[in-house]
N, C-alpha and C positions, 0 to 999 in steps of 0.2 A: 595758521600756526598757533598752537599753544603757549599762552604766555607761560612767563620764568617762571613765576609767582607758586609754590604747589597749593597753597588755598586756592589761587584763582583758576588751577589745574582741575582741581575739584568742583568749584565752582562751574565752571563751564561742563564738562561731564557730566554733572548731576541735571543744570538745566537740558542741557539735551534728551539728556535719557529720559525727562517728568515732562517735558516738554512734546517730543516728538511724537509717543504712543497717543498723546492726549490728542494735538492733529491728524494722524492717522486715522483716529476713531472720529473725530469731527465731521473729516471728506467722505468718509465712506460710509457715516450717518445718513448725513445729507443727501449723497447720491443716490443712496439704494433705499431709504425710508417710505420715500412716497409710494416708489414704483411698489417695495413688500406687500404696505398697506393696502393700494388697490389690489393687488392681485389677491391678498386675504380676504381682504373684506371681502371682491367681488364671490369667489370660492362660497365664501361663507353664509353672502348673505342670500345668494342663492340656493343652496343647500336649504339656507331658513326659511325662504319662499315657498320652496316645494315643501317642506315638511308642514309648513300651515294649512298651504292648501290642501293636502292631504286628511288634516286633521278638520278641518271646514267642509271638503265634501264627506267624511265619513259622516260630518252630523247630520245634514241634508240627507243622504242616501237613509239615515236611521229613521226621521219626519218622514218621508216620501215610503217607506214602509209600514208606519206605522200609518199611514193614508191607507195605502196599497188596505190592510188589513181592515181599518172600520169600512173604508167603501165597499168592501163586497161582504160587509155583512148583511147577509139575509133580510131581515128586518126593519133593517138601519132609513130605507125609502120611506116606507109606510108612518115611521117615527119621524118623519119630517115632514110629511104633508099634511098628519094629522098634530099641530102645536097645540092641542087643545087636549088630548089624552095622555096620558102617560104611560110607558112600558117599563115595571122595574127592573127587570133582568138588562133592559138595554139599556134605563137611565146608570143601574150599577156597573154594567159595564163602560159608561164613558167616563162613568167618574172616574174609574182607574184610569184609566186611558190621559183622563185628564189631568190626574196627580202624578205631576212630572216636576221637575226645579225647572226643565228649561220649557213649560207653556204657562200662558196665564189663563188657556182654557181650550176650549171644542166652541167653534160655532156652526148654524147650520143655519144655511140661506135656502128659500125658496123654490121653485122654477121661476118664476120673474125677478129674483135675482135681493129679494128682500131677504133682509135676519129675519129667523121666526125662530131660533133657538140658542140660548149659550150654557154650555156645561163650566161651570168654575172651577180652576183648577187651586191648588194649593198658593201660588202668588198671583192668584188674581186678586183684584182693586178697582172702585171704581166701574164708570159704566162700561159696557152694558150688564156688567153682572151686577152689580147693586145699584140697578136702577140708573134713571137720566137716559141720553139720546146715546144712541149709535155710532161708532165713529162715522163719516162719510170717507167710503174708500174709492169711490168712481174716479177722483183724481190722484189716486197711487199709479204708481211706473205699476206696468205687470208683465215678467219676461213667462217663459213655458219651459218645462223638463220633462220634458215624455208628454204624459198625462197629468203634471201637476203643472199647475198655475203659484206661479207666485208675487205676492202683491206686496208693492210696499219699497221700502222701510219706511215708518213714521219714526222721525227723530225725536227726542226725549222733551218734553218743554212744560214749561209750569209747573213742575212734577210731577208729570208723567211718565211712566217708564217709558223708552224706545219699545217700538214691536216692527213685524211684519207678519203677511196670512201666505200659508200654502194652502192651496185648496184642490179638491179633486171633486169630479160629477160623480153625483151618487144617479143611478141607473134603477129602475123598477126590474127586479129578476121574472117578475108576470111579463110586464106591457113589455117592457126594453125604452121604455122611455125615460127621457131624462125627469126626475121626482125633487130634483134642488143642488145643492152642492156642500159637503164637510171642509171645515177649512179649521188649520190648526194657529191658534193664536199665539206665534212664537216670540219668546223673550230674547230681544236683540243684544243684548249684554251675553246671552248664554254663547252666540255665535262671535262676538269681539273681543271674548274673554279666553279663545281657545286660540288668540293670534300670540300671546305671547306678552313677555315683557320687553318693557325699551332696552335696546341695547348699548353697551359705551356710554356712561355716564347720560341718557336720555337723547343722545346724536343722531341714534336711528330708530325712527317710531314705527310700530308696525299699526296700519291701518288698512282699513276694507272700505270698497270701494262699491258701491251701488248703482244701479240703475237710476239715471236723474240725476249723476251727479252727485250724489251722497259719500261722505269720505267720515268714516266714524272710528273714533279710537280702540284703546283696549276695553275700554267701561263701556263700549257704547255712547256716549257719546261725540258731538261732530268735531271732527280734531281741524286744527289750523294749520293748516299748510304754510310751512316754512322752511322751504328747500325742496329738493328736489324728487321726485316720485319714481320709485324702482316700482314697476308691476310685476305680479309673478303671475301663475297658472292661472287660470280663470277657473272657478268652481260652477256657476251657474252662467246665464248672460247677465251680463252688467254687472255679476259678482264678484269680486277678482282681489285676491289679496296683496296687499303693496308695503314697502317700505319708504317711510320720508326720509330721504338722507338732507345733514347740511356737510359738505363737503369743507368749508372756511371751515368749521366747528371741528370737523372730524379731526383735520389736520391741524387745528390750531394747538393741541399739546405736545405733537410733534414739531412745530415748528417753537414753541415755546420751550422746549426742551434740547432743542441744537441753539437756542439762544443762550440757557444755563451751559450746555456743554464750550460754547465759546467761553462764556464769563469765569466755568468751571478752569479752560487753559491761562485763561490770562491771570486770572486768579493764582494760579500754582505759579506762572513764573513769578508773581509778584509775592507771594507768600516763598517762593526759592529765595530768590535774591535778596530778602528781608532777613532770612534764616540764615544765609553764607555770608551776610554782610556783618548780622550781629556773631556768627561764631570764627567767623576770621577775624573780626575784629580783639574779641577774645584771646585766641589762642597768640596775637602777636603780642598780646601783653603777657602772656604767658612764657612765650618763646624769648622775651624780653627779657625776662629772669632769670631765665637760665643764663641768658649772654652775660646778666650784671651780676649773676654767680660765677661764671668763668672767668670773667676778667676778674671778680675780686680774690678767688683761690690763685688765682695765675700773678695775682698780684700779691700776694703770701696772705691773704686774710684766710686762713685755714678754719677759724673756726666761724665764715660767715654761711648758713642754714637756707634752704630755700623754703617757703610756703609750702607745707602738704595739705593738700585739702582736695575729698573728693577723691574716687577711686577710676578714674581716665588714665590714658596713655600719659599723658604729659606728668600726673601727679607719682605716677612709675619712674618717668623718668627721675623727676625732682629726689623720690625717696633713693632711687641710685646714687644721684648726686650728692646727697649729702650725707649715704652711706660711702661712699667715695672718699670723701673731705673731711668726715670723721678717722677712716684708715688711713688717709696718706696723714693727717696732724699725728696719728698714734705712731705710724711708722717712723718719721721724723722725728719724733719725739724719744722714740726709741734709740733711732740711731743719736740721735745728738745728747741723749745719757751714755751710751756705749761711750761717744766719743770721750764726752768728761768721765767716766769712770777711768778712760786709756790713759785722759790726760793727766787726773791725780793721782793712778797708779804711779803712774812716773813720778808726777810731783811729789807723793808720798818719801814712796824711797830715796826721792833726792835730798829731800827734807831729813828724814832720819839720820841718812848720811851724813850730810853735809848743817847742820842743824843741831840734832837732837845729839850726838855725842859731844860736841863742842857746850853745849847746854849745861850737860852733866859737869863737866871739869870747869866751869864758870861759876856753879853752885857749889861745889867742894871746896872749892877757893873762896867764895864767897862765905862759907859756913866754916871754914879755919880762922877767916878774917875775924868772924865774929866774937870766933872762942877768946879770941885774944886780944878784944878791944874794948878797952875802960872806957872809951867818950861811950855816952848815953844817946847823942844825938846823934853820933855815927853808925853808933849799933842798928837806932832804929833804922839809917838810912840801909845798912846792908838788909836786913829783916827784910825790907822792901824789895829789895833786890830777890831773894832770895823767894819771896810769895810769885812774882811777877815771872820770873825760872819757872816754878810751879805751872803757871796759868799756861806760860807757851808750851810747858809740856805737854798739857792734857787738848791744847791746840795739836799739836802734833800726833797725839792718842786718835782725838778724832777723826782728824784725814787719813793718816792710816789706815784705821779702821773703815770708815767712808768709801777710800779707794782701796782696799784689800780685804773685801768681807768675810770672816771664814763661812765654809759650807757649813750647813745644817748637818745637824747629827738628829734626825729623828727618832722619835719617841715618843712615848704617851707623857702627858702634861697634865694632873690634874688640876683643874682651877682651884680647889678650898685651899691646895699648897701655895700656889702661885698665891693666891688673897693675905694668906698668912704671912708668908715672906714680904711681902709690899708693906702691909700691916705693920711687921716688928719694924722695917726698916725708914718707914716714910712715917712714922705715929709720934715719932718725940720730936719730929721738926715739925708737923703739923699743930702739934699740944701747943710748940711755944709762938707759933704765927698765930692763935688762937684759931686755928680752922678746923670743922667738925668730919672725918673721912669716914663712909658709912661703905657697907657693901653691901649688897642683895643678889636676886636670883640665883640662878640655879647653881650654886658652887659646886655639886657633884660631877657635873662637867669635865668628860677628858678630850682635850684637843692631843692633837696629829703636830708634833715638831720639834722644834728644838725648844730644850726646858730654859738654857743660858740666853737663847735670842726674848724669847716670849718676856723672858724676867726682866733683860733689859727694855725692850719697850716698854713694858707696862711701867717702869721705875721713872724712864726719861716721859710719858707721859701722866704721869700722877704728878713730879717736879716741876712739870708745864703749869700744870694747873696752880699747884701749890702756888708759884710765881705769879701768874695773872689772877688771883683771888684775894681781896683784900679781908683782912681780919674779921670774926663770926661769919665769915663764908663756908661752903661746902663743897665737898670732892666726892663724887658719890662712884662707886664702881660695881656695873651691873649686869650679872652672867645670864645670857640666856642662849637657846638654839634656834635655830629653822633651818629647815629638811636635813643636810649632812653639817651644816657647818654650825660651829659655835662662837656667839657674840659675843665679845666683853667691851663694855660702851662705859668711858673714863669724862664723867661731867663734872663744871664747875655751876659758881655762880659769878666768874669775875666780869670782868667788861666788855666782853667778845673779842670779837676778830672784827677789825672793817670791813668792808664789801669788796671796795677794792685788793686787799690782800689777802684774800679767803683764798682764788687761786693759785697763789703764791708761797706759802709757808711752810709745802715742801720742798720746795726749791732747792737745793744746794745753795748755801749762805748767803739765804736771805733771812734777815731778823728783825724784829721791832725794838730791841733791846740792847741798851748801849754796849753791852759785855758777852755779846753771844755769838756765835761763831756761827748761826745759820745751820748746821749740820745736824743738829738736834734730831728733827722730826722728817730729814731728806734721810737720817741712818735708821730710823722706824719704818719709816716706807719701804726701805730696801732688804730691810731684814723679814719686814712681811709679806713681802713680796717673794723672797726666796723658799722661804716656808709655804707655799702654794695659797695664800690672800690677799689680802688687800686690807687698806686701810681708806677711813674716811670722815670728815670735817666737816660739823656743823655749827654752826655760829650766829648770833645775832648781836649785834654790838648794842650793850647795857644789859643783857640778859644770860652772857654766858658761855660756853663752846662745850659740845658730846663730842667727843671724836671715836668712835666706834673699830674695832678692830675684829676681823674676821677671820678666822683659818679655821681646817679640816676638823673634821671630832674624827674620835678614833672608831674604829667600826671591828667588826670578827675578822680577820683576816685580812686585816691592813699586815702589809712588811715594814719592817724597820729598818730605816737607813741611817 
């Protein structure tokens, strides 16, 4: 049964499946490997026997012709019983005969069985052509081929090449008597050079095999027998071409090679299990994050992020996930300003009602009082009275406003207008806070909106600034575009924002400011926001705040709302 686990699901399946082919091919290595190889080899090295031998009697049958042809030369008798004259036409004729690669020469023996002549050939060396004694052949093996006698082999020694003699009776074409014998001096390398090379890395050596017991390599000379001796066709008697097999040898790479194919399987499950240990182990710390992502969103951290890294399944998953938990915080966010929008709607007008008319006839009263009171110290008390009327008025202006935004009346906005208006209106309260208000970029600029909304924010954030900027400070206002939209970025140089309340300060009435109602920069958001942009806040505390506002430019055939 398959464990619960799906890594260890996997894990097991994969061993199996890398596992099992690798066995399969192991037993049926081993079973049938040997048996192939004999029956290859045997196929083969058969095949290879007969083709040597083939090529071994062709060369014999070529010597034993080339016999055939000097022995019934005419002449050939008469130039061997007289050693003491010479014949040119016949000495020229052996010399060809004798300029062969595979002889080292022509000799010609007696009727009693003596040398009394040798023709040198092109590798002849040594005696008897350049002088010194005779080999003695009387104790060479000597098998028969028809009418050729063959003697020999003398194996290689001292540096000596190998040879052996074929020889045939030369006959008197007058008497019919035997006049001596031609025998060709053959080079034993010529005949163990045509068996071939070793085959299978040097496993199976082909050697030839002679009369006496003679076992000579491919160079000619005597090879070591070390294993076992396949014979093939016999060429001559006693001649017979062979292979030396070692059978431990042959088999030893195959048997050396089902030991890699075991260590091959064991190897892979151990190289499996190494690889599903370290990537299960992985992916639970993986799948760990997601759990300590869902319990922290499930536990209202909406804005906690999971690690993306890496382009895997899991890292898809994550980038879902915290595309997820970015749209449910925006969703929520959404509805829970609907909600406060519902609630100050109401609160608004309850206020007005209940509030803001009572206000009015409490300041009328309060401003009759005034008309017609001599104390100085009282006066000033009403005066007071009568400022602080004021102040919850424009309390009551704002919520209003906040929870009853009018629609946008769109239209073209130029900015050099908007810069001018801010200019005339914000420049003599600027003059006497001693603060410097500059404007740049591009003021040819037309945005897409409402002219009354744009004005007011721009007014309520220039008045920000003015506020948080202490005296020879600066208010810079600076127009620029990219692709459809246009930027106008409103900087100070006051004391920033903290870090902490950077996300905070549009909030709906939250302030740093003993006398400020919060509403300020949550009624700029929402009016840029109706106008199809956005707004946005950057700060560093000691260095400042930009806060950047963005909406539509105007384009050919925008409509006006």
């Amino acid at each position: 049964m398959l464990p619960r686990s799906l890594v260890s699901r996997y894990f097991v399946v994969s061993l199996v499946a890398a596992v099992v082919p690798l066995a399969a091919v192991g037993y049926l290595y081993d079973s049938y490997a040997q048996d192939i190889l004999r029956a290859l080899t045997g196929q083969r090295l058969s095949a290879q026997l007969t083709a040597t031998a083939s090529r071994l009697g062709s060369f014999f049958d070529t010597r034993i012709y080339q016999l055939d042809t000097l022995s019934n030369y005419p002449s050939l008798a008469s130039y061997v019983g007289r050693p003491d004259r010479d014949d040119p036409e016949i000495s020229a004729l052996l010399r060809i005969e004798a300029d062969v690669p595979d002889l080292y020469g022509i000799w010609f023996f007696n009727a009693t069985g003596r040398l009394a002549r040798v023709i040198a050939g092109q590798a002849a060396s040594g005696p008897p052509y350049w002088g010194g004694e005779a080999p003695d052949i009387s104790r060479l093996p000597r098998v028969k081929v028809g009418g050729t006698e063959i003697i020999g082999p003398v194996a290689p020694r001292d540096g000596a090449p190998g040879w052996f003699l074929m020889r045939q009776v030369l006959r008197d074409p007058r008497s019919g008597e035997d006049s001596g014998t031609i025998a060709l001096h053959v080079r034993l390398a010529s005949v163990t050079e045509l068996m071939g090379a070793p085959e299978i890395g040097s496993l199976i050596q082909p050697v030839l095999t002679t009369p006496g017991g003679g076992v000579f390599d491919t160079v000619g000379h005597v090879a070591r027998m070390r294993g076992e001796l396949m014979p093939g066709p016999e060429i001559a008697p006693g001649w017979q071409a062979a292979l030396v097999i070692q059978p431990d040898a042959l088999l030893g790479p195959f048997n050396q090679a089902r030991h890699w194919l075991y260590m091959l399987v064991f190897s892979s499950v151990a190289a499996v299990a190494i690889l599903f240990l370290r990537l299960s182990s992985k992916l639970r710390r993986r799948l760990r994050q997601l759990v300590i992502g869902a319990d922290a969103v499930s536990a209202g951290q909406l804005d906690y992020r999971l690690p993306e890294t890496g382009n895997d399944e899991i890292n898809v998953v994550s980038r879902a996930f915290n595309g997820m938990s970015r749209k449910l915080s925006q969703m929520i966010e959404r509805t829970v300003s609907i909600e406060k929008m519902a609630v100050l709607g109401k609160f608004a007008t309850g206020v007005a009602h209940e509030v803001r008319n009572p206000m009015a006839t409490i300041k009328t009263s309060v401003q009759a009082l005034a008309r017609q009171e001599g104390d100085l110290e009282r006066l000033e008390i009403l005066n007071g009275v009568s400022s602080e009327i004021d102040r919850l008025t424009r309390v009551m202006e704002d919520l209003l406003e906040y929870g009853r935004p009018r629609p946008p009346e769109t239209g073209p906005v130029p900015v050099r207008d908007l810069f001018r208006r801010v200019n005339a209106l914000v420049s003599p309260e600027a003059e006497r806070q001693g603060l410097h208000l500059g404007v740049m970029g591009s003021a040819d600029l037309v945005l897409l909106a409402d002219r009354d909304h744009v004005m007011q924010i721009l007014i309520n954030l220039v008045v920000n600034a003015m506020q948080a900027t202490a005296p020879d400070g600066a208010i810079t206002l600076l127009a620029r575009s990219e692709d459809n939209w246009g930027l106008i970025e409103v900087s100070d140089t006051g004391g920033g924002i903290a870090d902490d309340d950077l996300p905070k300060v549009m909030d709906p009435f939250f302030t740093t400011r003993a006398l400020g109602t919060g509403l300020g920069l949550s009624i700029c958001r929402q009016l840029t926001e109706v106008n199809g942009g956005d707004i946005h806040i950057a700060s560093e505390p000691g260095k400042g705040t930009t806060v950047t506002l963005r909406l539509p430019l105007m384009r050919s055939g925008d409509r006006l709302g």
